[in-house]
N, C-alpha and C positions, 0 to 999 in steps of 0.2 A: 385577601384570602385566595383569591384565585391567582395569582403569584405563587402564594404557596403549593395552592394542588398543583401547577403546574410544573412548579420543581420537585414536588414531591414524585410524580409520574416518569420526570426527567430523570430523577436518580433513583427507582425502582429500574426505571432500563437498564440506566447505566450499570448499574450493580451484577443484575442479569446476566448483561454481557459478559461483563468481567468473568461471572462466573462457570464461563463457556471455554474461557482460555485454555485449560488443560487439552480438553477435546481437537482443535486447531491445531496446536502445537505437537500435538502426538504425532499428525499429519507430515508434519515439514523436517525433510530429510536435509537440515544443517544442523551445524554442533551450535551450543547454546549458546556460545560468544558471537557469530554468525549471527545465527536469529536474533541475536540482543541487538546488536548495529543495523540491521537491515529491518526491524522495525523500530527503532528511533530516528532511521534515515525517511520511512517513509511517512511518520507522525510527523515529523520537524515541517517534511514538504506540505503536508496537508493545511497543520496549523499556521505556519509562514503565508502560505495563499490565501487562507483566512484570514488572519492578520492584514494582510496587502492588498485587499477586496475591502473589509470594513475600515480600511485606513485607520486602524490602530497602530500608534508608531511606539517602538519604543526607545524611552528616556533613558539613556545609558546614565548619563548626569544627578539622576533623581536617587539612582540607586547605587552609585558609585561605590559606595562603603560599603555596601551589602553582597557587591559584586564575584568576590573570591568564594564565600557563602555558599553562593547561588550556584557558581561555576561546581564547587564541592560536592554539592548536594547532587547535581547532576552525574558525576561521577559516581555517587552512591548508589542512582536509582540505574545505572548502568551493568554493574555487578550485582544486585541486587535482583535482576534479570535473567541474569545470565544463572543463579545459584537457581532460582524457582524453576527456570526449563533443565536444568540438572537433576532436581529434583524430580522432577513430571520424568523421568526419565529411569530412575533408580524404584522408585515407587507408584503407588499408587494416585490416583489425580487427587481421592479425597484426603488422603494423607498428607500428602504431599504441600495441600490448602492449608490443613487445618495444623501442621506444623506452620507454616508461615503467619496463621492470624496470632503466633504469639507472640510477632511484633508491638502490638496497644502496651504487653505485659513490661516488656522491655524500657517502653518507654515512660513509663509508673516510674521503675524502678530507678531510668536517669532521672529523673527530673528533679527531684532532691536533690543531687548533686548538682546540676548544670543552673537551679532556677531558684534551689531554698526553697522549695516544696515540702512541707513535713509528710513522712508515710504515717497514714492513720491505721488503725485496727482493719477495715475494711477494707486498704489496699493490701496489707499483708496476707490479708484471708484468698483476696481472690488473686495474690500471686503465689500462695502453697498449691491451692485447688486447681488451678491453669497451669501451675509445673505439677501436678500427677496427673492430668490431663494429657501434657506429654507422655509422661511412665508409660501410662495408658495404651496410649495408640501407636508406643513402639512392639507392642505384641510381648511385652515383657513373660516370658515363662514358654510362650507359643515359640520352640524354635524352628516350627516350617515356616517362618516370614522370612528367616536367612539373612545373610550380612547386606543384602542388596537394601532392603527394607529401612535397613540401622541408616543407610548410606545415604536415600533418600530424605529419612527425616533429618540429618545433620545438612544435608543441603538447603532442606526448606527452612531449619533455625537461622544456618546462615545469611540464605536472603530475608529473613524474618527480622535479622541484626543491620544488614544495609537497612530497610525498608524503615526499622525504626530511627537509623540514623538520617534521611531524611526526610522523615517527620521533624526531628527534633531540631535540625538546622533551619526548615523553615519557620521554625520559630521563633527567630534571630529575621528572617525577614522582612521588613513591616510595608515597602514601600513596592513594589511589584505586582501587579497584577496576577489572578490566578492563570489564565491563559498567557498571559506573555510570562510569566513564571514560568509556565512548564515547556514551552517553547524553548527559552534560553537553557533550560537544563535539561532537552534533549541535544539541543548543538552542543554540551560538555560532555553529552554522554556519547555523542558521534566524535569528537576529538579525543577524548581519552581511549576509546574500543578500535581506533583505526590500529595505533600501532599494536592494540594489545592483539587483536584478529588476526594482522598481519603476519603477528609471530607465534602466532600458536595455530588455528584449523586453517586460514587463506579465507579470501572473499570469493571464491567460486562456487556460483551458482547451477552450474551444468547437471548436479546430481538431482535436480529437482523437476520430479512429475508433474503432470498436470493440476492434479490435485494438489500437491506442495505448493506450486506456484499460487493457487486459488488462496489458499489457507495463509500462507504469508502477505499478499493482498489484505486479507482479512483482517488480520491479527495486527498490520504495520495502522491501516488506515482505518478500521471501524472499534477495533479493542481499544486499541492508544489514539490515534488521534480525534475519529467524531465522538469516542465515547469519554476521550479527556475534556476535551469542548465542555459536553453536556451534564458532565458531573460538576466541573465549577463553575458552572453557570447555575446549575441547582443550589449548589452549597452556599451560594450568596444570598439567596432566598430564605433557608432552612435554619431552624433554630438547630443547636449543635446537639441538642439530644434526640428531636428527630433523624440526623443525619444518621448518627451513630447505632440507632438503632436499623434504619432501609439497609444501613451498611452490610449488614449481616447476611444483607441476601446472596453476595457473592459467596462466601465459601456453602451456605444449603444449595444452592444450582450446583455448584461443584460438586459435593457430596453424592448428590442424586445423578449428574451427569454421570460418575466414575459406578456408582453401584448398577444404576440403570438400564444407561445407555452402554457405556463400555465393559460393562459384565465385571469391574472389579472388585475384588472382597473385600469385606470390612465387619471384621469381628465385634463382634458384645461389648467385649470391651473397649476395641477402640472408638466404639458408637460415642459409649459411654465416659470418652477419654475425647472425644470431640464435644460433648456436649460442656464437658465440664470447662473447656477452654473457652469457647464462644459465648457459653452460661456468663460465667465467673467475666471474663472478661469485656464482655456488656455491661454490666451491673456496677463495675468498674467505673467505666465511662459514665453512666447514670450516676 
């Protein structure tokens, strides 16, 4: 029992955190493919010293076949990255969120195909109600949101489509640890973003403030890597419907960070076009 609360406390933080990222990122004066390598470069360093401190080694051997998978999936969560700070960038942070949590919906919808999952009445209900959920919160009829708005949420679906791919590659995983997991699939996500950075914004750092420099600090080593630590270290503890549910706490801190703290608006309806995503698609997961 106290395992439990204490992973349950571990991934209330963790979740928290997460749902601070918009706020950070508004901060750090690089383009998203930039920020996306320059916090997987410093998650990688964090977790690898971890790793090499608790003499956790890993078994390349064990997971051989799993291997390209792994390497894939890491690619995924690379761009994946790069569309959500796109996002934070065209829109609003709540928006921006709550277009990205329609990842779960996504992956409803593979899983019949990839695993012979039957769609029952109740996933098709909360994948109509979570697609007008989006309708919803693109300010459909409101045309002072402007094309910027439309632009934002198509980035947050986009990383919402990485994000659900991989999930569903680690699902094919079986033999990996969650920590040496996400380890190896930041060093695929620092190999594939070198050439991609190199040829599109460059790795220069010079245009970055004090404060930039603070906030990518932040964002490389307490977001992604002490808060990846402690989220699968919780998640080994927690029954999956607990999990699913703490989950939620990231995009509400988001929500309240963008309306709160950073003064941005969020209409009736798109309240109502967030709830109906996060709703529907909890209830899902339940």
């Amino acid at each position: 029992m106290k395992n439990q609360k204490d992973a349950r406390a571990l991934l209330v933080f963790s979740m928290a955190i997460f749902g601070t990222l918009g706020l950070f990122v508004r901060n750090i004066q690089l383009s998203s493919e930039a920020l996306a390598f320059y916090r997987a470069v410093l998650a990688a360093v964090l977790i690898g010293g971890f790793l090499f401190v608790t003499k956790q080694k890993i078994q390349v051997k064990q997971f051989k076949k799993e291997l390209p998978i792994l390497l894939l999936s890491g690619v995924a969560m690379g761009f994946n990255w790069i569309l959500l700070f796109e996002a934070y960038k065209y829109t609003t942070v709540s928006i921006a969120t709550l277009s990205y949590y329609f990842a779960p919906v996504l992956v409803t919808l593979a899983c019949p195909l990839l695993f012979k999952e039957k769609m029952t009445a109740k996933n098709w209900l909360c994948f109509i109600m979570s697609t007008l959920g989006i309708v919803l919160i693109t300010g459909i009829g409101d045309f002072s949101q402007g094309k910027s708005n439309i632009v934002g949420i198509l980035f947050g679906l986009g990383a919402a489509c990485f994000y659900a791919t991989v999930i569903l590659l680690n699902k094919f995983i079986k033999n990996v640890g969650g920590i040496q997991r996400t380890f190896l699939q930041f060093l695929s996500a620092i190999l594939i973003l070198i050439p991609y950075v190199g040829f599109t914004s460059g790795f220069s750092l010079g245009q970055l403030t004090t404060i930039g420099w603070i906030c990518l600090l932040i964002v490389g080593l307490v977001h992604t890597g002490v808060t990846y630590c402690f989220y699968f270290s919780a998640l080994k503890e927690l029954p999956g419907q607990k999990a699913a549910i703490l989950s939620y706490i990231d995009p509400l801190v988001a929500v309240c960070i963008s309306v709160f703290i950073l003064g941005e608006p969020l209409t009736l309806l798109q309240f109502v076009g967030g709830a109906l995503i996060l709703g529907f698609t909890l209830w899902n997961e339940l």
